[in-house]
GUSE-519326 format. One line per field, with one value per atom (N, C-alpha, C): atom name; chain; x, y, z. Coordinates in steps of 0.02 Angstrom, whole numbers. Layout:
kolvex <- (CA_...)
domar <- (A_...)
u <- (X_...)
v <- (Y_...)
w <- (Z_...)
//
This chain:
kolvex <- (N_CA_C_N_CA_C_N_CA_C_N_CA_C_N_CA_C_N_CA_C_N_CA_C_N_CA_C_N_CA_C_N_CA_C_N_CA_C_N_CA_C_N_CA_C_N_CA_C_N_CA_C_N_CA_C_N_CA_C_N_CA_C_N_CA_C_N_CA_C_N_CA_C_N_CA_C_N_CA_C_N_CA_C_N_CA_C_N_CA_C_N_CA_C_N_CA_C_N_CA_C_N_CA_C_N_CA_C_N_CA_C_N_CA_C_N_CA_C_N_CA_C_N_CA_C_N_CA_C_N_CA_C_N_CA_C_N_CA_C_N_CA_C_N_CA_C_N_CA_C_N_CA_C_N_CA_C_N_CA_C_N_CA_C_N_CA_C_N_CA_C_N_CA_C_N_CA_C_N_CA_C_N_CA_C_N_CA_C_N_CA_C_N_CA_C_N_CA_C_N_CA_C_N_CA_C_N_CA_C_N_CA_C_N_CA_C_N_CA_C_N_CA_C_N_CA_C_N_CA_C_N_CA_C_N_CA_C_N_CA_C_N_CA_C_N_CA_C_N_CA_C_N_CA_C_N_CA_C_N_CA_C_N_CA_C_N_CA_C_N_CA_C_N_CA_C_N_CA_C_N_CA_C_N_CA_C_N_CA_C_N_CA_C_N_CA_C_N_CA_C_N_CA_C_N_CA_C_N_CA_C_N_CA_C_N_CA_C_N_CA_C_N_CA_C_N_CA_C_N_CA_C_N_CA_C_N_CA_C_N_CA_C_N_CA_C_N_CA_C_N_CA_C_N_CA_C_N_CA_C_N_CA_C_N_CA_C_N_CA_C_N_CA_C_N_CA_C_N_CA_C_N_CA_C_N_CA_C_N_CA_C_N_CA_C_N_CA_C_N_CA_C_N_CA_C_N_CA_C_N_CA_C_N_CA_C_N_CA_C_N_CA_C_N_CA_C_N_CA_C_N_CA_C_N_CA_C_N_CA_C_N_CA_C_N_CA_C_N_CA_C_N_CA_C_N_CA_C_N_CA_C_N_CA_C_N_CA_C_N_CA_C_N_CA_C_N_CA_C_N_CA_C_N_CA_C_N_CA_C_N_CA_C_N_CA_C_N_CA_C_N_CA_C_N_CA_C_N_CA_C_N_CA_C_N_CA_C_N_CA_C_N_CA_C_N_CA_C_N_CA_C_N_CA_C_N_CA_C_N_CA_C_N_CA_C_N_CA_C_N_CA_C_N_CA_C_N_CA_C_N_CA_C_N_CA_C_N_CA_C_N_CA_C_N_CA_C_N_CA_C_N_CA_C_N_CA_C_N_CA_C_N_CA_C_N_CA_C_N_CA_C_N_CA_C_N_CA_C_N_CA_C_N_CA_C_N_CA_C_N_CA_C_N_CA_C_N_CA_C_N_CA_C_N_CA_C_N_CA_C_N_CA_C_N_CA_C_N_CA_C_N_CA_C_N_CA_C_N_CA_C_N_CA_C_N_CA_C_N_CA_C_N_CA_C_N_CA_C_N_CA_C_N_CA_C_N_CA_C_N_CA_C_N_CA_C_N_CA_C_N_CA_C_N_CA_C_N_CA_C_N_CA_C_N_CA_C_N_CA_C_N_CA_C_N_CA_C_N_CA_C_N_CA_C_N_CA_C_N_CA_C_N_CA_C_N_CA_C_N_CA_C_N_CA_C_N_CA_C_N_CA_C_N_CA_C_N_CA_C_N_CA_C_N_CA_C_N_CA_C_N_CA_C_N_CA_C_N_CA_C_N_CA_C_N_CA_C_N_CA_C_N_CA_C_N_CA_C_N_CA_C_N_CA_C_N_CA_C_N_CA_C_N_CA_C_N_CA_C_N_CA_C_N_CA_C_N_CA_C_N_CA_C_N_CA_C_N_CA_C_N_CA_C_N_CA_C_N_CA_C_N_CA_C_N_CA_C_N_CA_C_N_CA_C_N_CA_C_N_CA_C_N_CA_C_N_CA_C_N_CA_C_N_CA_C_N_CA_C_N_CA_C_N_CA_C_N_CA_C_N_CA_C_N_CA_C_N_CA_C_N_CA_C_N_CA_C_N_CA_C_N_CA_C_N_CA_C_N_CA_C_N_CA_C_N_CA_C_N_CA_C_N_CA_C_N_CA_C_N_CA_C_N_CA_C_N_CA_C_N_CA_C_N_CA_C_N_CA_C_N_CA_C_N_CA_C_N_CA_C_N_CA_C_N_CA_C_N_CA_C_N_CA_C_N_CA_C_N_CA_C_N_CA_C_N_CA_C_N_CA_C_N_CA_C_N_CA_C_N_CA_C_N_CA_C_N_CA_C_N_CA_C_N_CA_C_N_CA_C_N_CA_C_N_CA_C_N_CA_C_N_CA_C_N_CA_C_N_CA_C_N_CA_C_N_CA_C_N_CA_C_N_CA_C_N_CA_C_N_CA_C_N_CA_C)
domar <- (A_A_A_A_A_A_A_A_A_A_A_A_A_A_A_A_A_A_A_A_A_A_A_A_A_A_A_A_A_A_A_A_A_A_A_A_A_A_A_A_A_A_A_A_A_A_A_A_A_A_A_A_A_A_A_A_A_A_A_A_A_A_A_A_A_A_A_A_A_A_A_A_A_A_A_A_A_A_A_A_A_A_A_A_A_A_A_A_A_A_A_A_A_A_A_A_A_A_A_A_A_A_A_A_A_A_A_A_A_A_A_A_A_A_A_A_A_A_A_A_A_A_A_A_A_A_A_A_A_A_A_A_A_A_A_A_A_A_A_A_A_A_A_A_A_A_A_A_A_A_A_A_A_A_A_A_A_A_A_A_A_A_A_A_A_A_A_A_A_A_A_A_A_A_A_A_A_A_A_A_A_A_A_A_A_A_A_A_A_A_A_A_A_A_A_A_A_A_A_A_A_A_A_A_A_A_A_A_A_A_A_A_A_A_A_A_A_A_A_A_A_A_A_A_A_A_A_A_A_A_A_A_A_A_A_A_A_A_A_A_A_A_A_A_A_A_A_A_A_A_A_A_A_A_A_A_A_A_A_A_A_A_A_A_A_A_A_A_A_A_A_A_A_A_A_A_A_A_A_A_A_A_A_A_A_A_A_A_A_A_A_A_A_A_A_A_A_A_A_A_A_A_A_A_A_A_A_A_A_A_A_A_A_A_A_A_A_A_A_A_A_A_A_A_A_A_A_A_A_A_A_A_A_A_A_A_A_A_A_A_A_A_A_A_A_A_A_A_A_A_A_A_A_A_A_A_A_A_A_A_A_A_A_A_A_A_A_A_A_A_A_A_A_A_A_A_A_A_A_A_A_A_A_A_A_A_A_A_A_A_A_A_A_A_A_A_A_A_A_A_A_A_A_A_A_A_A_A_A_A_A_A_A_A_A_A_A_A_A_A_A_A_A_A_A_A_A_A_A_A_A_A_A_A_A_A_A_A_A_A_A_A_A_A_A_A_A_A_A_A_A_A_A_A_A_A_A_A_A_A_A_A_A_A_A_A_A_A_A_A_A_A_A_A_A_A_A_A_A_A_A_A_A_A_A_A_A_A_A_A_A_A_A_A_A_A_A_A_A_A_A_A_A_A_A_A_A_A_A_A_A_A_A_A_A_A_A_A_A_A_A_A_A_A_A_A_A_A_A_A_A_A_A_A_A_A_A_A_A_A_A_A_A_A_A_A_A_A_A_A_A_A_A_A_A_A_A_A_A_A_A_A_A_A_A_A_A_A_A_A_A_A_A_A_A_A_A_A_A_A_A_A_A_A_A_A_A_A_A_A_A_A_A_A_A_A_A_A_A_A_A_A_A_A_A_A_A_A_A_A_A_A_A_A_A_A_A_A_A_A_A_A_A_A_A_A_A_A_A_A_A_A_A_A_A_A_A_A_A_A_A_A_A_A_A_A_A_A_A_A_A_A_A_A_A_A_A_A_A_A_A_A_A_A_A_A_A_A_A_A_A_A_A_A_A_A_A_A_A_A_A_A_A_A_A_A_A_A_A_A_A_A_A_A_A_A_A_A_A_A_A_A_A_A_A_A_A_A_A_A_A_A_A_A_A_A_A_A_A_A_A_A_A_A_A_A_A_A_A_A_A_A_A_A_A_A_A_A_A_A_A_A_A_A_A_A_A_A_A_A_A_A_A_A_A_A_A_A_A_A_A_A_A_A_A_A_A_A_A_A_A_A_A_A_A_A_A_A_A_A_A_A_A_A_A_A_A_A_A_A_A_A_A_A_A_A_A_A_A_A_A_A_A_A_A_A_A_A_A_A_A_A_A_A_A_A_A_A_A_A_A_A_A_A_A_A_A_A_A_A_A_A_A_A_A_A_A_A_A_A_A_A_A_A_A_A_A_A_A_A_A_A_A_A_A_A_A_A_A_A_A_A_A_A_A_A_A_A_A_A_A_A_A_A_A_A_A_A_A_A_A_A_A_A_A_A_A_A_A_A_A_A_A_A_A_A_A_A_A_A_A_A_A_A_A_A_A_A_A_A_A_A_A_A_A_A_A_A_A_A_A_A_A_A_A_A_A_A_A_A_A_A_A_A_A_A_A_A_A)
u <- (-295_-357_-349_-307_-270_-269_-255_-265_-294_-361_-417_-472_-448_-481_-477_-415_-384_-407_-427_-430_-526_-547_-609_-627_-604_-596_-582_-522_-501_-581_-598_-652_-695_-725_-798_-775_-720_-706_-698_-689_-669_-751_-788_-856_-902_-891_-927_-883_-847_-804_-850_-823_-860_-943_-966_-1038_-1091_-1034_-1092_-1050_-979_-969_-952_-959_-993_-942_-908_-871_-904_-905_-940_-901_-841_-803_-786_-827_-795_-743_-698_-677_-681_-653_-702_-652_-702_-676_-680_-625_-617_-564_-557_-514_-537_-514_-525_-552_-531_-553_-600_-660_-691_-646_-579_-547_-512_-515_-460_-481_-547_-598_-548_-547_-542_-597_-577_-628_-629_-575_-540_-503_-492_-452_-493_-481_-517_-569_-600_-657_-656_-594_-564_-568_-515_-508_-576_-613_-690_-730_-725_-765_-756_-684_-663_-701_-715_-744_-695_-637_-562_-532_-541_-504_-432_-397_-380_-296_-263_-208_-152_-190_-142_-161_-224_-237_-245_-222_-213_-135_-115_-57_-19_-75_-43_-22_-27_-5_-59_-121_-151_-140_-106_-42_-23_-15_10_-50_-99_-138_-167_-176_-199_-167_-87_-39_71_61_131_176_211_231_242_164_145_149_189_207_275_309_334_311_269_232_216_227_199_240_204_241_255_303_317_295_284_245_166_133_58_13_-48_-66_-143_-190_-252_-283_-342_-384_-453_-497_-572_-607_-643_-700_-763_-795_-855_-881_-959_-967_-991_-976_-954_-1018_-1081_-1125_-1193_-1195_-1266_-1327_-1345_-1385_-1358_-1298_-1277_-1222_-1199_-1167_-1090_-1059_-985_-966_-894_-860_-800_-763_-694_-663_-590_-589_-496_-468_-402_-366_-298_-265_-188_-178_-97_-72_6_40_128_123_182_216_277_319_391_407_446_512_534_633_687_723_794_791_745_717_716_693_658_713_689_745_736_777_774_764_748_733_750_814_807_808_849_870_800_727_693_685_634_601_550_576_531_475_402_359_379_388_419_501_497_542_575_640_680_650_623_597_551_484_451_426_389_401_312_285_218_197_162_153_47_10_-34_-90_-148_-156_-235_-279_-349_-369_-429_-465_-557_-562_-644_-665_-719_-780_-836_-836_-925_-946_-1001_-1065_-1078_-1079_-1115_-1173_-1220_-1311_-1272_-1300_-1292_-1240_-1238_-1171_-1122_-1101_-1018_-986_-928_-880_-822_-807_-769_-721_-669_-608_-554_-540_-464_-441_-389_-331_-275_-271_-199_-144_-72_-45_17_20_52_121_166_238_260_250_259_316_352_434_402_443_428_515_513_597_578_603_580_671_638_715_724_692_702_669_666_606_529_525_474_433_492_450_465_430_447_402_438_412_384_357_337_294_322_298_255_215_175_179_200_205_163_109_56_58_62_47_-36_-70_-143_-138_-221_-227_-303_-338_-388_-433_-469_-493_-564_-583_-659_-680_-738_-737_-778_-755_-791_-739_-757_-696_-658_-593_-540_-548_-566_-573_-510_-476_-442_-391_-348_-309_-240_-192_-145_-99_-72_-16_5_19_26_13_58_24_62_69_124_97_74_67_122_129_185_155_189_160_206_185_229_193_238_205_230_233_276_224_252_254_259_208_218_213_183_188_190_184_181_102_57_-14_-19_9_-44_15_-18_3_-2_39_7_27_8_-3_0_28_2_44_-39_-20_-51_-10_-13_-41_-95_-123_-140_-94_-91_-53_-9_31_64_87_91_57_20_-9_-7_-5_-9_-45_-107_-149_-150_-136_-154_-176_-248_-283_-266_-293_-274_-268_-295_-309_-309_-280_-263_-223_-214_-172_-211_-218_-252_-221_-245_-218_-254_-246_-293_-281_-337_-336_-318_-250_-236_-260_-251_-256_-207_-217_-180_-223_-222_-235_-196_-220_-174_-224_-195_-218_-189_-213_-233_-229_-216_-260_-243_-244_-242_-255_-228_-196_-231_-252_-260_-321_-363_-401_-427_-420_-447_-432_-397_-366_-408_-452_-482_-508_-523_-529_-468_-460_-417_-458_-455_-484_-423_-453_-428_-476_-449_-473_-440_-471_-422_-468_-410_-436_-410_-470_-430_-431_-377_-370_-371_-397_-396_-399_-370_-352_-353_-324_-290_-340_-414_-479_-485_-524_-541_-620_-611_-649_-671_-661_-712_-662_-703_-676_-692_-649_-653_-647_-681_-671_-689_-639_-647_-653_-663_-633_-651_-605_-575_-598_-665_-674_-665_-648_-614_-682_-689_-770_-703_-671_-635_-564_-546_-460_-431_-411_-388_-436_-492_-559_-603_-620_-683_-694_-707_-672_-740_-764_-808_-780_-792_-791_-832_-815_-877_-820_-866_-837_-898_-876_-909_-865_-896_-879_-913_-878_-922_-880_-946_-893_-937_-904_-903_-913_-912_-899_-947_-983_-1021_-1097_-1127_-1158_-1159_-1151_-1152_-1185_-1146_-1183_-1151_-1155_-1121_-1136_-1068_-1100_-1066_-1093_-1105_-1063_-1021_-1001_-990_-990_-967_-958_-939_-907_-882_-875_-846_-770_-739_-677_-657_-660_-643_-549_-531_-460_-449_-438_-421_-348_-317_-259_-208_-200_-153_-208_-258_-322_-363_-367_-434_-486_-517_-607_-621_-624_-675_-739_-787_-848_-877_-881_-898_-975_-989_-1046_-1040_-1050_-1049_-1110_-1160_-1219_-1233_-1223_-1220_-1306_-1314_-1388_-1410_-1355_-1381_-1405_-1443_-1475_-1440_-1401_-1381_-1328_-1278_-1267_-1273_-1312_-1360_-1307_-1316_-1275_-1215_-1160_-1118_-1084_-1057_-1032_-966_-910_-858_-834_-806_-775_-709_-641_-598_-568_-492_-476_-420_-388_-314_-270_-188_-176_-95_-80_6_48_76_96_142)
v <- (-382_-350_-275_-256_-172_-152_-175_-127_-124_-177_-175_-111_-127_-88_-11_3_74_88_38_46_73_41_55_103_145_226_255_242_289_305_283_241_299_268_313_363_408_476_526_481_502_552_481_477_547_548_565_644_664_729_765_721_732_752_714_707_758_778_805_887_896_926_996_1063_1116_1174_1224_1281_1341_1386_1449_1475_1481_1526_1482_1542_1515_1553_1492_1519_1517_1589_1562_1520_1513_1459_1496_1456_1468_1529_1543_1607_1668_1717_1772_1812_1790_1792_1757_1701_1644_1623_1602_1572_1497_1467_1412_1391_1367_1329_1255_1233_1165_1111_1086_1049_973_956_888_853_788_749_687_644_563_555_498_480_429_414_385_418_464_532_563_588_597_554_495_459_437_468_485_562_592_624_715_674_706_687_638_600_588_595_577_572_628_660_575_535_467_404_391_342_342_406_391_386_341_324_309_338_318_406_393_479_527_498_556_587_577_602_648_680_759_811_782_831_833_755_761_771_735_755_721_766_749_706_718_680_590_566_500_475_517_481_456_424_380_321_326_238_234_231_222_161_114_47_54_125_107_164_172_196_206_267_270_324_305_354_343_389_436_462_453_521_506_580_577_612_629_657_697_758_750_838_825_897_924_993_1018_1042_1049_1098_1041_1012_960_1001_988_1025_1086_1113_1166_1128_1163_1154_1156_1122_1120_1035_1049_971_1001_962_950_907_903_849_847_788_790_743_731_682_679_648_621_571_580_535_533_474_471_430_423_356_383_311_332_308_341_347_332_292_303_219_186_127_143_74_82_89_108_119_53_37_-27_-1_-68_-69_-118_-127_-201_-251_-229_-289_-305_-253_-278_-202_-228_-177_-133_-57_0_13_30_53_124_130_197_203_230_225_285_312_346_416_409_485_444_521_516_589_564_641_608_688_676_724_723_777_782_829_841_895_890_918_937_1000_977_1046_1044_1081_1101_1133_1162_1213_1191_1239_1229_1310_1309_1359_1361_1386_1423_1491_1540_1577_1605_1643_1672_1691_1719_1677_1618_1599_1607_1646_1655_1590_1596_1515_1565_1500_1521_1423_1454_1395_1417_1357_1369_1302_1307_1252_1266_1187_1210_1153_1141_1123_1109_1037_1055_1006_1002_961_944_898_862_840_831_782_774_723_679_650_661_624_596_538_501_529_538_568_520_466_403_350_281_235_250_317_320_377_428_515_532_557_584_651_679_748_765_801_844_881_930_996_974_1029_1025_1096_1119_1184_1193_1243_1220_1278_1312_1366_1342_1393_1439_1466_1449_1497_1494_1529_1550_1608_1570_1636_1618_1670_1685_1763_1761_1815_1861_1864_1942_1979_2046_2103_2086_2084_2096_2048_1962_1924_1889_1877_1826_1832_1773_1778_1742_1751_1663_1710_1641_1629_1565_1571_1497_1486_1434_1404_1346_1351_1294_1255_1175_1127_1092_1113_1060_1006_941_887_834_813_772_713_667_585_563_551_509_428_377_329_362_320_336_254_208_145_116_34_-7_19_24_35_142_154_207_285_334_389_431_492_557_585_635_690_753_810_854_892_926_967_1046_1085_1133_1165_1195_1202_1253_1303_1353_1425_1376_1409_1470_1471_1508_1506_1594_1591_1674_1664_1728_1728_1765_1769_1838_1844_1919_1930_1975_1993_2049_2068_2143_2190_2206_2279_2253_2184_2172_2090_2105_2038_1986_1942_1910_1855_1836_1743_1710_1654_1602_1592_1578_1567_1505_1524_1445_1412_1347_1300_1228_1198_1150_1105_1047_958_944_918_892_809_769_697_640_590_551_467_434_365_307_271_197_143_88_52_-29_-67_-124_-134_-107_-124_-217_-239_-309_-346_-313_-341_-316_-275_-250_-175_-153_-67_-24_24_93_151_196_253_296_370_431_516_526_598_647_683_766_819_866_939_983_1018_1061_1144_1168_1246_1306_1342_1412_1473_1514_1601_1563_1513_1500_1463_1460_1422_1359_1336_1259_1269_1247_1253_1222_1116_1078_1013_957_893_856_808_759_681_651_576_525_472_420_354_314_263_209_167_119_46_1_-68_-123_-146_-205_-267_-251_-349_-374_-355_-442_-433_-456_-420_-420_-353_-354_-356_-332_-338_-288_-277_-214_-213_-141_-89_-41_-17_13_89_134_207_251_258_304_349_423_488_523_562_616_681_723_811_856_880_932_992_1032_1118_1157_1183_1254_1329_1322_1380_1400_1458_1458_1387_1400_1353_1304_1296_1221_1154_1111_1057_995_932_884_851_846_825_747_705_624_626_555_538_466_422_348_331_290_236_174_151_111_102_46_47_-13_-28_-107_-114_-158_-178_-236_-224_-319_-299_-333_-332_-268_-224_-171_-107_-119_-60_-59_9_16_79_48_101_122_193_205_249_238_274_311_387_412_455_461_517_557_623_667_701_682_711_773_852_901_922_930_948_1020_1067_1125_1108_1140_1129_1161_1188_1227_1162_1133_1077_1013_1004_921_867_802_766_759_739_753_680_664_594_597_564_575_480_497_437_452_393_403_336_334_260_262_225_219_136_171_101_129_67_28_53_76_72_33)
w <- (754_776_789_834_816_767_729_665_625_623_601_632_680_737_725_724_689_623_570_531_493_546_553_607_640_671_645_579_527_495_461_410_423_493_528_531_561_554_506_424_374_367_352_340_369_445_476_472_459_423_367_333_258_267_280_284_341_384_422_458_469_485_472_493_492_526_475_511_496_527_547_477_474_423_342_303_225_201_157_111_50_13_-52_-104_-193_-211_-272_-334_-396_-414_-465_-475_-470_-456_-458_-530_-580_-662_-682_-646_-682_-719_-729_-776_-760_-819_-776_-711_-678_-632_-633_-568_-570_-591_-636_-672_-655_-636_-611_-666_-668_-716_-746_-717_-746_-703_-719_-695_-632_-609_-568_-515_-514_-475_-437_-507_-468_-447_-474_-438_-357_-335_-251_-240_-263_-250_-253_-290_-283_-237_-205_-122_-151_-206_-244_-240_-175_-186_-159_-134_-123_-157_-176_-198_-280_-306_-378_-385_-438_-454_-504_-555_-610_-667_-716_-749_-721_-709_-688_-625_-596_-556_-551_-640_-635_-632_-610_-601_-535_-503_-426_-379_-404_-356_-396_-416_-434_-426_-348_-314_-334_-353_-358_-426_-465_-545_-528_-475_-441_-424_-427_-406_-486_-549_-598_-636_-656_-681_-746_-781_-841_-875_-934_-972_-976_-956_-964_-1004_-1021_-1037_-1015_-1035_-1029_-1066_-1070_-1103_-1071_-1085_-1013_-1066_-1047_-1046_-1013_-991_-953_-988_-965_-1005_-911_-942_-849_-817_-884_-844_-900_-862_-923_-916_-996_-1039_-1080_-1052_-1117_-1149_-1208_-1250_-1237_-1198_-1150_-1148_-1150_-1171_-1128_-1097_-1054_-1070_-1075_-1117_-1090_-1076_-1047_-1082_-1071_-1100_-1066_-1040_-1003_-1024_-1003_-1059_-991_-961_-914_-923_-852_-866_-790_-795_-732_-777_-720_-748_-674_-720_-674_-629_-637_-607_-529_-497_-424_-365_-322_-245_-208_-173_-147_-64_-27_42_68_89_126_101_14_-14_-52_-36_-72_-115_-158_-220_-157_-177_-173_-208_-169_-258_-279_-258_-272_-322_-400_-432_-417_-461_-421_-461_-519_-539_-581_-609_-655_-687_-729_-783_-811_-829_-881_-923_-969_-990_-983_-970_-946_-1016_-1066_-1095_-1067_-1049_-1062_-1096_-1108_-1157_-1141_-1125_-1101_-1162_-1202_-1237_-1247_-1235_-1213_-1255_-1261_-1276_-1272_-1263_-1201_-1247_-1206_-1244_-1283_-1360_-1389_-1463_-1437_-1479_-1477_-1406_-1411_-1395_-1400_-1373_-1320_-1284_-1241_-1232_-1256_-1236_-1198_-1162_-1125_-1120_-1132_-1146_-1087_-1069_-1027_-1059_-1033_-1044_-996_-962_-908_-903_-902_-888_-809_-799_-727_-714_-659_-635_-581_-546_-469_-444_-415_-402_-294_-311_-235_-179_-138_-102_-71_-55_-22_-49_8_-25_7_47_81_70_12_19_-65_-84_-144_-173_-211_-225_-264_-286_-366_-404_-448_-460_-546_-533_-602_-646_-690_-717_-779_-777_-817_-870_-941_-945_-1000_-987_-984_-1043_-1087_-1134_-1117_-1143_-1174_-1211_-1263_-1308_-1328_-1347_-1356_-1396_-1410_-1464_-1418_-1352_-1310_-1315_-1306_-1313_-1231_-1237_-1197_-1154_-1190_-1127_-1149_-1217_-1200_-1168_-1133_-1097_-1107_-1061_-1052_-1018_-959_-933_-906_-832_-830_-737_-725_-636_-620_-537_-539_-490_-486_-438_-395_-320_-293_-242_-234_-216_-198_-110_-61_-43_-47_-31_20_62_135_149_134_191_265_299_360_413_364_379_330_354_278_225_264_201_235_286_307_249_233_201_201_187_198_125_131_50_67_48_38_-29_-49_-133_-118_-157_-148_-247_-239_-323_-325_-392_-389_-345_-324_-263_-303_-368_-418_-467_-503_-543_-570_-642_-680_-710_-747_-818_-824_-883_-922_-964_-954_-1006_-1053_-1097_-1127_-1079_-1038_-999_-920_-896_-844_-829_-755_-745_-684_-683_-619_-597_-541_-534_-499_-501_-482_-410_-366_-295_-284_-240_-243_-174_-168_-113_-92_-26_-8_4_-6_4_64_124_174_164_160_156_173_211_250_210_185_179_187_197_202_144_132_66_92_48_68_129_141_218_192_234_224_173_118_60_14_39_-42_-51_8_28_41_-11_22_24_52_90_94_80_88_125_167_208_178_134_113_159_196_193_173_154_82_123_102_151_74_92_35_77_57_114_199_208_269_304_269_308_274_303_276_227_169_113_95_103_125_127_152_170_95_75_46_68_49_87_2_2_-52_-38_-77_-77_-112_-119_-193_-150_-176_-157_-222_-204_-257_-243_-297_-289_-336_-375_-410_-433_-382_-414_-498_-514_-575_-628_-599_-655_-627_-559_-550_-476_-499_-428_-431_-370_-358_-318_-347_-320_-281_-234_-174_-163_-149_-129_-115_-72_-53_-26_-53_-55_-25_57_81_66_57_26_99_80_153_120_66_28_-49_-60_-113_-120_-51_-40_9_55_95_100_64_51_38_32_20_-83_-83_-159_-156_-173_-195_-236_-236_-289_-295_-349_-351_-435_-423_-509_-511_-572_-566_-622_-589_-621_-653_-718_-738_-771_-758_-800_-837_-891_-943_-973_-946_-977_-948_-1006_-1001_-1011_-1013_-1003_-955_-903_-869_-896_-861_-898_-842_-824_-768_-800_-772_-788_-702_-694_-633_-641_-567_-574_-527_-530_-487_-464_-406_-382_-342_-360_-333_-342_-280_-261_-286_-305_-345_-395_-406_-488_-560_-540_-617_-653_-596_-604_-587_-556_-567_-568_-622_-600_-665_-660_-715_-713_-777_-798_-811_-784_-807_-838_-915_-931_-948_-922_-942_-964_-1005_-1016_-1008_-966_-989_-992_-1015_-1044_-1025_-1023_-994_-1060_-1054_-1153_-1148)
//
């Protein structure tokens, strides 16, 4: 009963974070170049709303949080989809490809989930449209490791390098950016996270150099509630302020077949407002399907669809 109890104070506080609470001070968001925007990964991921930095676990990993291509059973892969701004002419488009190494750490004579390393490789691709007929692409390309320092903590960095080109004078660009990312057990289901994105970053244009504003994930979640709910609390920090809350979470109606996604996203920054999110998640076999939606009450972007698929190889 304690820890049901706990578990449902976790729950309401996540909620009631996300949803309603309010700091005097913003910080701001995106790069300093419009370049290279976080766009997100799978449709999984967003469909937490990005809650994402503990309860994703599979290759897409090297993009929410490194660290967790340690919990990965083997060989995986990915590919998504979503167009970023509905009604113009823009496609996003990702693809991961992982696998763990070195086999699992033991505990007590039993099996760790946590294997002793893992490695991924990370591809996505954004083009658009812009008035006039111009195009504008950027491609990244990113190489992931994870190595567990125990059966309880494990680490890992993401090293991404950056291109993009387009036919405006002196826009195109490239360099690159580095993701780092910590997993701790802190009980048998409870976790913590934190990722650091963009902690390094270079881009250079013809006639200048910039970098991307980076930020930290400090996160929170819980595994199993009742045997079929996990939940995650992110707060996300940028120039040393808090830039908004994330809250997720993963309900299971049928084990090993379909999973329901709720998230919600309060930003603090470039607007104040909460943006919606939910999906769903199906698995047969050695394939899952997620299909997400993302409900941002601005109008320029409205509501956005993310599909992704992945498979066991």
């Amino acid at each position: 009963m304690k820890q049901i109890r706990a578990t449902i104070i976790f729950l309401v506080l996540s909620l009631l974070a996300a949803g309603s609470f309010t700091i005097p001070a913003y910080a701001g968001e995106g790069s300093r170049g419009g370049t290279f925007l976080p766009l997100g990964w799978d449709a999984e991921g967003e469909g937490l709303a990005g809650a994402a930095t503990l309860l994703i676990r599979n290759d897409a990993s090297s993009y929410w949080n490194p660290a967790n291509l340690c919990f990965m059973n083997g060989p995986q892969a990915r590919v998504g989809t979503t167009k970023p701004v509905p009604g113009m002419p823009a496609n996003y488009s990702i693809l991961s490809v992982g696998t763990t190494l070195l086999g699992h750490r033991t505990f007590r004579d039993n099996k760790s989930p946590l294997s002793r390393a893992g490695a991924a490789l990370s591809i996505s691709h954004l083009d658009l449209e812009l008035a006039g007929g111009s195009a504008w692409n950027e491609s990244t390309v990113g190489f992931s490791g994870a190595y567990s320092i125990n059966h309880f903590n494990s680490i890992g960095i993401t090293w991404r390098i950056l291109k993009g080109w387009n036919d405006l004078d002196n826009a195109n660009c490239s360099g690159m950016a580095m993701d780092v990312g910590w997993t701790a057990r802190l009980r048998e289901k409870l976790w913590l996270g934190i990722v650091g994105r963009n902690i390094y970053s270079n881009i250079s244009y013809p006639n200048r150099t910039e970098n991307i504003d980076p930020s930290w994930n400090i996160a929170l979640a819980r595994n199993d509630i009742l045997g079929r709910v996990s939940a995650e609390f992110d707060l996300v920090l940028k120039e040393g302020e808090i830039n908004r809350f994330l809250t997720g979470a993963k309900i299971v109606l049928f084990k090993d077949l379909l999973s329901v996604l709720v998230g919600a996203d309060r930003r603090l920054a470039n607007g104040e407002r909460t943006i919606l999110h939910f999906g769903f998640l199906t698995n047969y076999k050695s394939a899952d399907i997620s299909i997400s939606f993302k409900l941002d009450p601005e109008y320029a972007f409205d509501k956005q669809t993310y599909v992704s698929i992945g498979y066991n190889l």
